[in-house]
Structure formats: structure tokens, C-alpha cells
N, C-alpha and C positions, 0 to 999 in steps of 0.2 A: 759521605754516605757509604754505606757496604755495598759489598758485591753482589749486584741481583742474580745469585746464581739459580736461584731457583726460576725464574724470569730467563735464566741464558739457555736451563736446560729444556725449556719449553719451544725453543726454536731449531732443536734437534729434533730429530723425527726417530731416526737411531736409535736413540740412549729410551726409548717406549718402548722398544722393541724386545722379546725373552720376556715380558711382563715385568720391564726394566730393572730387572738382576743382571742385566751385562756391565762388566764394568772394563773401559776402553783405555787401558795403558795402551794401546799402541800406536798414539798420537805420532812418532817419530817415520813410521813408516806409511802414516798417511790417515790423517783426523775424519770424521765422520763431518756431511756437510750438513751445513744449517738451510734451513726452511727457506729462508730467502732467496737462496740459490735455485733449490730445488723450485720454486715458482719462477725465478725468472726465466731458467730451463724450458721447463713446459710450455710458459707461454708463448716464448720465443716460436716453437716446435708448433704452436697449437694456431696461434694467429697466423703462419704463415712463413717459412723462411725463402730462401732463393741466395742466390748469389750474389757479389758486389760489381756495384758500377751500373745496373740496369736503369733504364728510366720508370718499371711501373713500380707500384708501393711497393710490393712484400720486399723489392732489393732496396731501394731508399731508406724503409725502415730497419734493414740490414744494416746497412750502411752508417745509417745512425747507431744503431745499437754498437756496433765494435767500435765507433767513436767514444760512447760514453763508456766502452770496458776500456780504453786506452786509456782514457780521463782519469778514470776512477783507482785503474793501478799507480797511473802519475802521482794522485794527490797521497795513494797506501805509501811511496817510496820518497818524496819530495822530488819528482823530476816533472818532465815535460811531455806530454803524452807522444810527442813526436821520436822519442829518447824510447820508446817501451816496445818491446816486439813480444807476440807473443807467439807460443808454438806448442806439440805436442808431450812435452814434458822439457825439465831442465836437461837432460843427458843429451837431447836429437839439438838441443839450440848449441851449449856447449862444442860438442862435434861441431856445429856447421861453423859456429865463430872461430875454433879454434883454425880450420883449416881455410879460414879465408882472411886472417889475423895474421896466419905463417907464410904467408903467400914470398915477401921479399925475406924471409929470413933466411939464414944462413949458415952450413957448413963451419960450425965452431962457434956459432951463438949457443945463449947457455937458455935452463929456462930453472926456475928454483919451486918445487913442489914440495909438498910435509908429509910427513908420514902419521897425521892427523887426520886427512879428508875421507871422505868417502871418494871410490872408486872415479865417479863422475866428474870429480874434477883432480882426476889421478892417469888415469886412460887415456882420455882425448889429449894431452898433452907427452905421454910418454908415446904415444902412435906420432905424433908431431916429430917427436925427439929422432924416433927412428926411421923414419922417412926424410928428414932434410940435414940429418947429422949432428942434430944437438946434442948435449950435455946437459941432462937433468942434475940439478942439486937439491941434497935435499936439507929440509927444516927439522931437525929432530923434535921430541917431545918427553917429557917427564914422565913414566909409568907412573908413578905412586898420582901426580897430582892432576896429569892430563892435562897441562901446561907447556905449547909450547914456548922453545927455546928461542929466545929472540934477542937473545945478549951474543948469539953465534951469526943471526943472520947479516949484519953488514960484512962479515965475510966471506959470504956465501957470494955478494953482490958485485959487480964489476963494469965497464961498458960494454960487454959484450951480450950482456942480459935482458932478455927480451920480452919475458912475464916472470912474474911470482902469482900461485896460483894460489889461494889460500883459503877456508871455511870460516863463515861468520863464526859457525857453534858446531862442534861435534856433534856426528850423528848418533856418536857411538857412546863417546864421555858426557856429553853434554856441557863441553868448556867452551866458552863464552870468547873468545877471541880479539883482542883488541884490535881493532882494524887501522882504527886514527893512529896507533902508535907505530904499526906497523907500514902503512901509507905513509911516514915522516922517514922512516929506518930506508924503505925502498925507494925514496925519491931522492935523498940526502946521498945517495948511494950507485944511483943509477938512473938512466930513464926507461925502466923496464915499465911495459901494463901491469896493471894490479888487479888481477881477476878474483872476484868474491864468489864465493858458493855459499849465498844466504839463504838457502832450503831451510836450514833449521832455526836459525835467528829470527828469520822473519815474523813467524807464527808467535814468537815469544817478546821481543821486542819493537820498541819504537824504531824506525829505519828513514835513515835522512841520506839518500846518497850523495849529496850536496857535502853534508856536514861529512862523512866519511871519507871522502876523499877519492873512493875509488876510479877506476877507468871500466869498470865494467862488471855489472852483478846481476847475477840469477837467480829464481825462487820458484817454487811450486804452488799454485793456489788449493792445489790439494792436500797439502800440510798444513794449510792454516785455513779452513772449513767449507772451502770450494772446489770444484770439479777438477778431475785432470786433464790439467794444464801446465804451461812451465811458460815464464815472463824472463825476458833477457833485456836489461836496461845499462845502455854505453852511452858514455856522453857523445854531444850530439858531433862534435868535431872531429873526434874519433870514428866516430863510423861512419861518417861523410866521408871517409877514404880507406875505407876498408873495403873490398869490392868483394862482395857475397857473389858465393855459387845458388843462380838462380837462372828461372827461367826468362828468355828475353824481353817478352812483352811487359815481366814484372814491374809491378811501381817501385821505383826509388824512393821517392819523397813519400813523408820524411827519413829519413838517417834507415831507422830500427825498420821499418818494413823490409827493407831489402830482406831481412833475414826470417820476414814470415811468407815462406816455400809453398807455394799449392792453397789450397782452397784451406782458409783454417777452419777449425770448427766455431762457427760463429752461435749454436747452443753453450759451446763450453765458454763461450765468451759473456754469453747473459751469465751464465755459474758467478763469473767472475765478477759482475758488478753485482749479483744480489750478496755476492758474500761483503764486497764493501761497503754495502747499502746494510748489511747487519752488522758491522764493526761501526759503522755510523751510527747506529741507533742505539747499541750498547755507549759508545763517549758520551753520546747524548745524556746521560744517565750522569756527570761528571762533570761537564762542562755547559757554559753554555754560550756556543760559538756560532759567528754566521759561517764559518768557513769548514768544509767536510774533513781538511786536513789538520783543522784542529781537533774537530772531535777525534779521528782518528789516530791523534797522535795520544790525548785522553782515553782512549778505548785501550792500546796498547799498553801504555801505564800502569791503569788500572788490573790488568791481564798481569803483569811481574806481578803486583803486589800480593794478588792474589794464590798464584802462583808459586810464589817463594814462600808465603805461609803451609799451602798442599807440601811443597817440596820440604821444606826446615820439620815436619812434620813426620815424612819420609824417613828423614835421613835419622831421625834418633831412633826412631820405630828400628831402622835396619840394625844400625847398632848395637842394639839391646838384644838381637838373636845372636846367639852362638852359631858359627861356620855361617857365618855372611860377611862375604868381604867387598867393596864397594871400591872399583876403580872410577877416579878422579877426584874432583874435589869435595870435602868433608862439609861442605854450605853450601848455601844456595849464592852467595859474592861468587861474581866470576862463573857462572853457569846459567844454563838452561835447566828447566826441569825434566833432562832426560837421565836415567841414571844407569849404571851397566855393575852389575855385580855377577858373583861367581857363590858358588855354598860348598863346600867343605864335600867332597865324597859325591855328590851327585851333578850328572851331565846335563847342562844347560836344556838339551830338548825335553828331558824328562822333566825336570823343574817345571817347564812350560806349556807342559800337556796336563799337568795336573792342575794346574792353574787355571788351565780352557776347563777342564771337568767345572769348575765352581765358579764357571763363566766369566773368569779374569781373564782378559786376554793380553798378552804379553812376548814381546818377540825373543828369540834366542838365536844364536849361531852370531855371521861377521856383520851381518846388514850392510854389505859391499864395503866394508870400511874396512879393507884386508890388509892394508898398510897399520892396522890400528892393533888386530889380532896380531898379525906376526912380529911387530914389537913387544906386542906382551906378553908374546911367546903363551897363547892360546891355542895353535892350530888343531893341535892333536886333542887340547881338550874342550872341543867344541864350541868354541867361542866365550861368549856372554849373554847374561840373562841382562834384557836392556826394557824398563822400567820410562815410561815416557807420560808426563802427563801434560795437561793444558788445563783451561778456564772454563774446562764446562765440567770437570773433574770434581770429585766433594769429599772431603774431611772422613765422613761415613766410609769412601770406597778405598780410601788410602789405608783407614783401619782394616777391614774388612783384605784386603791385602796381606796384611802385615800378617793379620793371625790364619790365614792363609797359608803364609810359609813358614812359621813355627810350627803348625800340624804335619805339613808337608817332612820337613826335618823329623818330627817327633814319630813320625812314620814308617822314615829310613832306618830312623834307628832300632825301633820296635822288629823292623822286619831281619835286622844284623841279629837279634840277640837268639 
């Protein structure tokens, strides 16, 4: 069957809003949530919340409740709800793991970062490097194709190597990152952890951390249609000996809790299962399974495909203007549909304020991804104009785009003559 988009855009609430002339490329720095969320929110708020561990209702059905958001990120990721911590966005979990991860490291361990990621998983490990005396190394990358280089990294690797920090998908190119092949290069090679930054994979693709291989991956439920939050998922052996900085009384059991610090927000946590509870009922559309992680692995699927038609659509559109030049890759193989281009003579914020006039909304400048810009040797010219769509996106807004910035150019030029 097709993509019921017209069915997906009725569970935004958002995309009605401007008398639905807004049109939201700016999925990459944080999607609009779906209705499901927004109900389970409310109601949470609305029947009563409290705190955890109390004997009367409002804290049992607390209790309950972040049970089944822990469930429900398990079945989004393929792990064990015990394996899942959740916290106030990816950046405050990252910090906390990375410095309770460093804890026995040492004075002349190395750690191997890329100059692909976003800042988040580029910081917290160079603040590591420089308080316990490491040697970051880094993973280069291909400007033209936004690929990186991974025919260089088992030389990067050694035993004294203690992580490799790496991005599902660029936040900035939108490259797609082979994870399994680079999990075989780091393990073949070392016994470093393999930290994942799947903020932007997640929202676009199927995610098995099982099948990945990883030691330890992060996400945003706010890039992919739920409130802000950030979910930090280690296997469970792994963080059974990692000793989190936390409060004394804290629970330990399971593994991942140690590392959710203070009272969470257990509203942002309903967010979190109504958005899985709408990625279910989209698979549902697809398949037809007893099991929630099958729909959902059907729900994601169905999202590339749809996705990669938006995007292959994109990318000829861009093409066909004169002074648009498209860093990364030229298809939708090997990416995300996030896209980062430049235009000939005019600076990325101006591009992007004209763009809000005609209610595109679209980001410019590094989007933290400052390892990204200074290899492309952007800084001076204000970055990139960065292009991000997802599954509630339509054919119509992608045109409606396109002749967008041929006016916008045919403007520039008008005003030179």
C-alpha cells in the first residue's frame, strides 16, 4: 500500500497551524510532535502526577507509566528496557556517561573522534582527553561526498584505545554511516567502546542495537516526533560496572537507571511512549504483527521509503538551479534526508530568512557540527544552508521549496544589475 501521508499529517497538530502554509524542513534540529504524545502529556499532568516509589495511586501509576516509556524505547531500539536510561536531552547523558566511563582511564590512553559529528559527541570526550591526559585521534572525512574515511581508521586503533566516538548520520551532511562495518574495523583492532550518536539515524531509520553491534548509543525523542528528551541505551554488562555520578540513595538496578540523576520528568516520559504508540499505529498500516517491535520496525521502513522519494526529488530540483551547490552525497544511498547546500554570492542566514518570509523554515550557520564547517572550510562564510525533511513532509512542499530558491536567486540577481 502507499504512504498514508495525508492520515500521518493529521496527527500533527503543527503542520494546521499559519492556516497550514508552514512548511517544516527543520526536522534535523528538532521535528514537531505528533498528537499522540501531546495526549499522553496531558493526561499524564491532568489525572495526576507525583513522584516514584510512593504507596498511593498518582505515584504507582507513575511508576507504571515510566515503566511502559522504558518498554516502549526497548522495543523502538531492539534492547531491554532495563538497558534504556532516560534523561534531559542527549548532550547532559553523554557528559554524564562519558565521565563516569573515564573513571580508570589513563594518562596516555588514546580516544578516536571524526570530524563528522556534531559537537555533542565531540566535547564531552575532548573535556575527557584534557583532564585525564588523552590523545584524541581523529577520523577524517571526504568534503565533496561526506563519507567518512574508514580505510584510515584501523590505524588510528591500537590497545591503548579506549572509545571511538562516532554519528549514526550527520547532522549536517546527512551521511548515513556504516556502523556494523565500522563496529568489525574497532573491535578487529582494539577493545575500545563504540559510542554511537544516533540523534539523526534514529528518526530515519530501522535501529537494532543488537544487530549493530554497538557498546553504547544515544537519541533524542525530540527528533523523531516526541518531546525533549534524550534516551542513553549500554548493554547491560557494560554499565553494570560503570559507576555513575549520582546521588546515594539512587536505584541502581537495572544497569541504565544509574544514569537517570534527580527526579526525571516523567510528563516527558508519557511524550515518549505516545510517540511510540504513533509509530505503532503508522506500521500497523504495513504489517500485520502481534508484536509492537515488529510494527515498528515496519513503521521505519516504510519512513526510508517514503523519504527517499521526498529526498531523490530534492536532490534533482537542486541541481537544475544554477549557484546551488549540495555538500554530500548526490542520492538518497548512503544518507538521511538531511541536505546542507551553499548558493553562489549569497550568505547562508540571508538565504534563510527569506525563506521564513514564505513560511519555509529552514536552518543555516554550523548546527554544533563545527568539526564539519571547519573542514569545509565554511567558517568565514557562514556555514550552510541545511535542508532536513522526514515523513510527514509532501511532494507539494518540496516543490514549493525548490521555486522558492530559484526566486530567491533570481532576486539577487535582479538587485546586482
Amino acid at each position: 500500500m502507499g504512504f498514508p501521508i495525508e492520515e500521518v499529517r493529521t496527527r500533527f497538530p503543527a503542520l494546521q497551524q499559519g492556516g497550514g502554509q508552514r512548511v517544516y524542513f527543520d526536522a534535523p534540529g528538532g521535528t514537531q510532535i505528533c498528537r499522540d504524545a501531546i495526549e499522553r502529556m496531558v493526561g499524564h499532568l491532568t489525572a495526576g502526577t507525583a513522584n516514584s516509589g510512593g504507596a498511593f495511586v498518582t505515584s504507582r501509576e507513575t511508576d507504571a507509566l515510566s515503566e511502559a516509556a522504558h518498554q516502549a524505547m526497548a522495543d523502538l531500539l531492539g534492547a531491554d528496557p532495563g538497558e534504556v536510561a532516560f534523561g534531559p536531552n542527549m548532550t547532559s547523558l553523554t557528559l554524564a556517561f562519558s565521565r563516569a566511563a573515564s573513571r580508570d582511564w589513563r594518562e596516555g590512553d588514546e580516544l578516536v573522534l571524526t570530524h563528522l559529528d556534531h559537537d555533542a559527541n565531540v566535547a564531552p570526550w575532548l573535556l575527557v582527553a584534557r583532564d585525564k591526559g588523552l590523545a584524541a585521534r581523529w577520523v577524517d572525512f571526504e568534503p565533496e561526498t561526506g563519507m567518512l574515511d574508514l580505510d584510515g581508521l584501523p590505524a588510528l586503533l591500537n590497545k591503548r584505545t579506549r572509545l571511538v566516538a562516532v554519528g549514526g548520520a550527520s547532522n549536517a551532511l546527512g551521511t548515513l554511516n556504516d556502523i556494523k562495518l565500522i563496529r568489525d574495523i574497532v573491535k578487529a583492532h582494539s577493545q575500545a567502546l563504540l559510542f554511537v550518536d544516533a540523534v539523526q539515524s534514529v528518526p530515519h531509520v530501522p535501529t537494532d542495537v543488537n544487530a549493530l553491534g554497538c557498546d553504547v548509543l544515544v537519541c533524542s525523542p525530540y527528533k523523531f516526533f516526541g518531546p525533549h528528551q534524550g534516551v542513553l541505551w549500554g548493554r547491560a554488562e557494560l554499565l553494570a560496572g560503570v559507576e555513575a555520578y549520582k546521588v546515594r540513595p539512587a536505584d541502581a538496578n537495572p544497569p541504565a537507571h544509574r544514569f537517570e540523576t534527580g527526579t526525571p520528568s516523567f510528563e516527558a516520559q508519557a511524550g515518549v511512549l505516545g510517540t511510540i504508540e504513533y509509530l505503532d499505529w503508522l506500521g500497523g498500516h504495513f504489517v500485520q504483527a502481534n508484536s509492537r517491535a515488529e510494527r515498528l520496525h515496519a513503521a521505519m521502513e516504510a519512513c526510508v521509503a517514503y523519504e527517499s522519494m521526498l529526498g531523490e526529488r530534492l536532490l534533482a530540483g537542486l541541481a537544475a538551479i544554477p549557484g546551488v551547490r549540495l555538500w554530500g552525497r548526490p542520492t538518497m544511498e548512503g544518507r538521511v534526508p538531511t541536505f546542507a547546500i551553499t548558493i553562489e554570492g549569497q550568505h547562508p542566514d540571508h538565504v534563510a530568512a527569506r525563506l521564513a518570509e514564505r513560511d519555509i523554515f529552514v536552518w543555516s550557520g554550523h548546527f554544533y557540527a563545527v568539526e564539519v564547517i571547519a573542514r569545509l572550510g565554511l567558517e568565514q562564510a557562514g556555514g550552510l544552508i541545511r535542508i532536513g525533511l522526514c515523513h510527514y513532509n509532501t511532494a507539494e512542499e518540496v516543490d514549493r521549496l525548490l521555486l522558492a530558491l530559484r526566486e530567491i536567486i533570481s532576486a539577487k540577481k535582479e538587485s546586482q544589475i
